[in-house]
C-alpha positions as MATLAB code, in Angstrom:
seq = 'XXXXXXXXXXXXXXXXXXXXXXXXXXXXXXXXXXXXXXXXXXXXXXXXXXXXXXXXXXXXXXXXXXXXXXXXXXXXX';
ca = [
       8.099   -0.781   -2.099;
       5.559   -2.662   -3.868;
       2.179   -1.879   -4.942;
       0.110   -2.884   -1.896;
       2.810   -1.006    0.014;
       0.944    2.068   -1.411;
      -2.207    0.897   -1.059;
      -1.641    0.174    2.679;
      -0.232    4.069    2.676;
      -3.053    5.464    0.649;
      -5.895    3.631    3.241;
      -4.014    4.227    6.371;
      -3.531    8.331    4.839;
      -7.887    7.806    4.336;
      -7.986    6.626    7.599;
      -6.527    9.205    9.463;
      -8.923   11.846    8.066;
     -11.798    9.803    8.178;
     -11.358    9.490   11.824;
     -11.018   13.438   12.622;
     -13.846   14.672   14.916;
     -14.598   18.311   13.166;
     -16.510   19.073   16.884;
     -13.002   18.679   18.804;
     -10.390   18.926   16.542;
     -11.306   21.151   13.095;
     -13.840   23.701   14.396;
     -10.859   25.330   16.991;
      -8.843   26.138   14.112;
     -11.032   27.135   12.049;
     -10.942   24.429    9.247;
     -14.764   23.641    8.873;
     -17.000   24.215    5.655;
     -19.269   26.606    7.569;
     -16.145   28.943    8.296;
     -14.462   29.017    4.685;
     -16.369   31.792    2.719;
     -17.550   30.951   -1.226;
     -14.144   32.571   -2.529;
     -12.181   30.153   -0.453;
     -12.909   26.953   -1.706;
     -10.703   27.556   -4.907;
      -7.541   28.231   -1.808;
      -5.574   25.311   -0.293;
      -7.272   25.525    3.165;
     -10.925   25.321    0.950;
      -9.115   22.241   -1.001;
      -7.709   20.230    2.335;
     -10.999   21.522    3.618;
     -13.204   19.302    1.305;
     -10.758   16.895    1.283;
     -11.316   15.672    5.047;
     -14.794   15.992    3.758;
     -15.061   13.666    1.563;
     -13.094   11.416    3.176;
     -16.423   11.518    5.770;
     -18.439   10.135    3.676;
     -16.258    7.351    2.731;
     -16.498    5.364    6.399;
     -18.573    2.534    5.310;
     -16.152    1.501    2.176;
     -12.917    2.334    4.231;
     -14.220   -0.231    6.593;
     -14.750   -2.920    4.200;
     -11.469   -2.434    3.210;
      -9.618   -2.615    6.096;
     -11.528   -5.307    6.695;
     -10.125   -7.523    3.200;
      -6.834   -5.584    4.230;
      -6.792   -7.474    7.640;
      -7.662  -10.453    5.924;
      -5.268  -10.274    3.218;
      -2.665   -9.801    6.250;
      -3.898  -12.597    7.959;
      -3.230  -14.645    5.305;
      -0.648  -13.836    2.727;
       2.005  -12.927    6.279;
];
């Protein structure tokens, strides 16, 4: 396992979180910001919470690099 092994990991991991729809999938179980009280940030759920979070706001430069991933793929094999 090399080192753009992990990097493949680490962007599909980014990927999958980025892609979660908080309307259909987080707000029925309860894992939204609006539902986590002050004192629960500092817990796990408050941690994975902000997690998915931030990985929102990370679309645009998970695109570009899937993009160079795909590219990379094209043309290294």
């Amino acid at each position: 396992m090399g080192l753009w092994t992990l990097l493949e990991a680490f962007l599909l991991f980014a990927n999958s979180f980025a892609i979660l729809n908080e309307d259909r999938f987080l707000a029925p179980r309860g894992w939204t910001l609006i539902e986590i009280r002050r004192g629960e940030r500092n817990s796990l759920k408050g941690q994975i919470i902000g997690l998915i979070h931030a990985f929102h706001f990370l679309r645009l430069p998970l695109i570009i690099l899937n993009i160079i991933t795909i590219v990379v793929k094209l043309f290294s094999g």
